[in-house]
N, C-alpha and C positions, 0 to 999 in steps of 0.2 A: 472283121475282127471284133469281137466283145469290147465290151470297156474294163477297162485296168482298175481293178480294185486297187485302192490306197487303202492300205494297214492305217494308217495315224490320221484318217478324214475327220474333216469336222461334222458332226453332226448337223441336219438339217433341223432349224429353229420355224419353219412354214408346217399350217400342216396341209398339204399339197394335196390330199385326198380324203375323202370319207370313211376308206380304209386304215388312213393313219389316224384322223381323228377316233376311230375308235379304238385305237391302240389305246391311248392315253386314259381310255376309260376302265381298262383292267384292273380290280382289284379298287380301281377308286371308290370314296363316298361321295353322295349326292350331297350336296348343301341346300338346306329347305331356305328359298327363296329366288327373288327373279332381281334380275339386272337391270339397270335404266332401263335398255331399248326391248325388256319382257322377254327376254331369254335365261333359260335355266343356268346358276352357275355349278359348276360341277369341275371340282380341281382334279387336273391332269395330272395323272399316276407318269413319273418322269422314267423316260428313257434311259437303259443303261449303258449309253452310249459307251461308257469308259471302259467297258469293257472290250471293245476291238481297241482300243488304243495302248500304240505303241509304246513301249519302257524308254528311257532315256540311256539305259545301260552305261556302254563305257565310252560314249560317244562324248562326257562332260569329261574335261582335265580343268579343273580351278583349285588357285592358291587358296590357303590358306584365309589370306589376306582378302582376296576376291569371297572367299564365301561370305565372311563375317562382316564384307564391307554391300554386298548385293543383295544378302539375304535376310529373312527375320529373325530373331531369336526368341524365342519361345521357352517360357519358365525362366528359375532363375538356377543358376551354376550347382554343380551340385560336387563336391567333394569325391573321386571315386577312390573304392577300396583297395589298401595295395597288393589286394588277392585279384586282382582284374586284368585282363591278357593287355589292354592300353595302358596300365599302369606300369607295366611291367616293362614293357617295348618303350613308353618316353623312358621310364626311371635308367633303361640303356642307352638311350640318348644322351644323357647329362656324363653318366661315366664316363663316357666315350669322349666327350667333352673336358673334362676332367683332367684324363687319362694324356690326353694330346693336349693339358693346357703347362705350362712353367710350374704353377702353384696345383700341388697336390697335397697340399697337407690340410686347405681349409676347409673344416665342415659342413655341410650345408642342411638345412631342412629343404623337405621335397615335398610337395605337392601336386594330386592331377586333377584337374577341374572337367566338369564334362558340361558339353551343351550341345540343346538340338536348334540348326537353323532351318527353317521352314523355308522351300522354295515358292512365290507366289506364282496363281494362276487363278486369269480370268477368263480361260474358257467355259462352255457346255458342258464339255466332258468333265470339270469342279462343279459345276451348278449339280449335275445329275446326279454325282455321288454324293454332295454332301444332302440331296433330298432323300437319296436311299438312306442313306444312316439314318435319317428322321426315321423315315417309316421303318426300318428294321429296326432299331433303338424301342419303337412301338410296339412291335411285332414281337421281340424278346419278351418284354412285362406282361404282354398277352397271353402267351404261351408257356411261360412258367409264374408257375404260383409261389409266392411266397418267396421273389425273389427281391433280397433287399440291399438295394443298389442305389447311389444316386445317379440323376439325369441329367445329362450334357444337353448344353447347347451348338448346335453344329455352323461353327462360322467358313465360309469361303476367304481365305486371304486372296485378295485380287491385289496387292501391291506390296513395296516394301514398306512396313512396320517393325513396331516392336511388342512383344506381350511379356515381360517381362516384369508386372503389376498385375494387371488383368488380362488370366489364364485360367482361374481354378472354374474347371468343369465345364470345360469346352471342348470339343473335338474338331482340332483346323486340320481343314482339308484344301490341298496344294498339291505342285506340281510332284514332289517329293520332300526330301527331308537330309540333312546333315548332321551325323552326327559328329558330335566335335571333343577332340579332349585337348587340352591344355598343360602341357607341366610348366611346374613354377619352382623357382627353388631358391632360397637364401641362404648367405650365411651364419651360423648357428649366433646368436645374440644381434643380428640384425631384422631392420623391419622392410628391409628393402627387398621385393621379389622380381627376380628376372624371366625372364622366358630362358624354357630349359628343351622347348621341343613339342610336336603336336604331330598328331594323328587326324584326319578326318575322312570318315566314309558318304557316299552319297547311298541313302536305303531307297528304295519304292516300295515298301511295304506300308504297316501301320506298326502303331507303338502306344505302348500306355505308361505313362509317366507317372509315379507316387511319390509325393516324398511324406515321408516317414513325420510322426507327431511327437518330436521331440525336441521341440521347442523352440529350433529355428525360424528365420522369417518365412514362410508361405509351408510353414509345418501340415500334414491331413490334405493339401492341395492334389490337385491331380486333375492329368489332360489328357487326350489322345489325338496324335499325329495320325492324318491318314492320306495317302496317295490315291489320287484321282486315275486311278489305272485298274485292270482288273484285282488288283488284291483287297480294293475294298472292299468284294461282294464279303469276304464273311468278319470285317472290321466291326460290324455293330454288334457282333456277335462274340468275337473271338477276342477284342479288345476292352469290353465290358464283363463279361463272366467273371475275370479273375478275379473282379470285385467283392463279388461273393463270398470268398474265402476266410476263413477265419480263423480266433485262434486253435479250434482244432485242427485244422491242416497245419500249426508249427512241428505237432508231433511226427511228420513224414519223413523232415529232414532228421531227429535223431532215430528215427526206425530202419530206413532207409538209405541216408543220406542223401546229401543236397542237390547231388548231379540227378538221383533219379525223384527224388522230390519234384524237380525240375520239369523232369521228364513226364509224369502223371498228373500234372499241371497244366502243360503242353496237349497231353492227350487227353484231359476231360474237356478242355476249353475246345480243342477244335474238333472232335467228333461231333461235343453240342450242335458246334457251329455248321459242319457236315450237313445236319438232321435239319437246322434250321433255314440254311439254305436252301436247299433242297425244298422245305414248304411255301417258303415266301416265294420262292419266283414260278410255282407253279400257281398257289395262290392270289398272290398279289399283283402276278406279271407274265400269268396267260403261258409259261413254257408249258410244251410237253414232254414228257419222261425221256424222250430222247435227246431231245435241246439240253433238257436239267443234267442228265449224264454227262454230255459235250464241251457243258460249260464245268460243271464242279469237278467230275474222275480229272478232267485235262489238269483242269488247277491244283487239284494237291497230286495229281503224278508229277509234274514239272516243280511243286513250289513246297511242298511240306513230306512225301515219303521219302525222298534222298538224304533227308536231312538228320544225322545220327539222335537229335532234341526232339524226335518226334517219333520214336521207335515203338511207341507204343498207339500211337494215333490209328491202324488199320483195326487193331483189335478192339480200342477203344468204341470206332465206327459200326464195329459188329456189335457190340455188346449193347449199344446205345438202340441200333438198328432192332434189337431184341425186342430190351425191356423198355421206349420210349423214352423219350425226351424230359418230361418231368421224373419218372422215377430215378433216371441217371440223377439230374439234380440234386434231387430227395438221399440219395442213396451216400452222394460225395457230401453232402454236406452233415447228414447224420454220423456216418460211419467211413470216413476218408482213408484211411490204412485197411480197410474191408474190401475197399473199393480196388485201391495198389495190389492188394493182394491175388484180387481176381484178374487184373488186367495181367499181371504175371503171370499167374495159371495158365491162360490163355493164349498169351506170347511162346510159353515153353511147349504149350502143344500145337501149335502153328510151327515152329521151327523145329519139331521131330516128324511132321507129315514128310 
């Protein structure tokens, strides 16, 4: 009988062959110079290990209590708006509350707080992705011109912390991620806030954190969360791009509106990311166009076209796939509602084939 593949192995850290040793050499650069004992040094292009490895799915049930008491917290609290599906779900908690309490007459102010707690992890499979973000972080600025963005630094959380100070322009990479919302609520001329109710989801994806320059503590900051599993292959790509945008993309939301704002957002960032994938691992990491299919069509069939926030991402991918990588760029950042316009073109004659 064969040997039993494990889904979730650890990667092997030896390099057990000649054949593996030259794995490592893919894509890599040589560094001019010799090592004490007169051997070339030449850094190892890292393994993608995290991509065979397994999701955490719905195998985790923790309180509450247990996340914020196990986990990091990352950035500081952020206010959410009471147009937001968690504000909306606590803000009927408290009623409910309320509703079933003696005292129905007193007022309250309401608040929901949001925060991400960052799962640690000090495996391989966090070493490997947080080395790929490096080189793909690299590989973006390469590959598009004129793109003007700032540079993360990519930290591995290997234990429980806090970055709640120092955050701004890092991308931590960990087992996963929590997001967390909080209601608070007092009564109207007091300073006293209670807990009114909370919500928290476990993501393995990534995420890009902003907060806004207006004037708050850690105003202009910004981080990205990213999971050491396959969804980082297009995180240095799909989580930096948004950067780029400016105030000419404010004009989409009133041309448009906000949901499909949303949406051609969604779909310029990950078609790029599409294309750029697609380079770097054939580039940088020796696949061949069949591998490169295997891995990327798999990932966005399973993880980005079911998703009704990415209705325009197929077409986007063709349109990219056209006119390349840079003139997409060039094109959205010139003329962003030119750009909307076409991918709807496109979408309406896709769905009258």
């Amino acid at each position: 009988m064969g040997k039993k593949w494990n889904k979730d192995r650890k990667p092997s850290k030896k390099l057990t062959s000649k054949r593996n040793f030259l794995k490592y050499l893919v894509g890599g650069a040589v560094v001019a110079g010799l090592g004490a004992g007169g051997y070339l040094l030449i850094p190892r292009t890292p393994e993608l290990s995290f991509l065979d490895r397994a999701e955490i799915g719905d195998s985790v049930r923790e309180s509450l209590e247990e996340v914020k008491e196990k986990y990091c917290p990352i950035g500081l609290p952020k206010n959410l708006l009471n147009s937001s599906r968690e504000y909306t779900t606590i803000e009927e908690m408290l009623l409910k509350k309320i509703n079933n309490s003696s005292d129905k007459t007193t007022r309250f102010n309401f608040k929901v707080i949001q925060r991400e707690y960052l799962l640690p992890d000090s495996s391989q499979y966090a070493e490997d992705a947080k080395e790929y973000c490096k080189i793909g972080e690299e590989f973006l600025h390469q590959n598009v011109k004129n793109i003007d963005i700032p540079k993360l630094e990519w930290k591995k959380v290997k234990s429980k912390d806090s970055f709640d100070v120092n955050f701004n322009k890092i991308g931590f990479v960990g087992r996963g991620y929590y997001y967390v919302c909080e209601g608070q609520h007092s009564p109207v001329g007091s300073s006293n806030w209670n807990f009114s109710g909370g919500t928290w989801q476990l993501r393995e994806g990534a995420a890009l954190e902003m907060y806004s320059n207006d004037g708050t503590p850690g105003a202009g900051s910004i981080f990205a969360l990213i999971s050491a599993n396959r969804t980082a292959l297009p995180a240095p790509f799909s989580e930096l791009l948004p950067l780029a945008r400016n105030e000419k993309h404010n004009v989409l939301g009133n041309t448009f509106g906000h949901l499909e704002m949303t949406a051609e957002g969604e779909a310029f960032s990950e078609a790029m990311s599409y294309h750029l994938m697609t380079r770097i691992l054939k580039e940088k990491f020796g696949f061949n166009i069949k591998k490169i299919e295997s891995v990327v069509g798999t990932y966005y069939d399973e993880k980005i076209f079911k998703q009704p926030r990415y209705k325009y991402v197929k077409v986007a991918i063709d349109l990219t796939g056209k006119i390349g990588v840079q003139e997409t760029f060039d094109w959205h950042m010139r003329d962003p509602v030119g750009y909307v316009r076409k991918l709807n073109e496109m979408r309406y004659a896709e769905q009258k084939k």
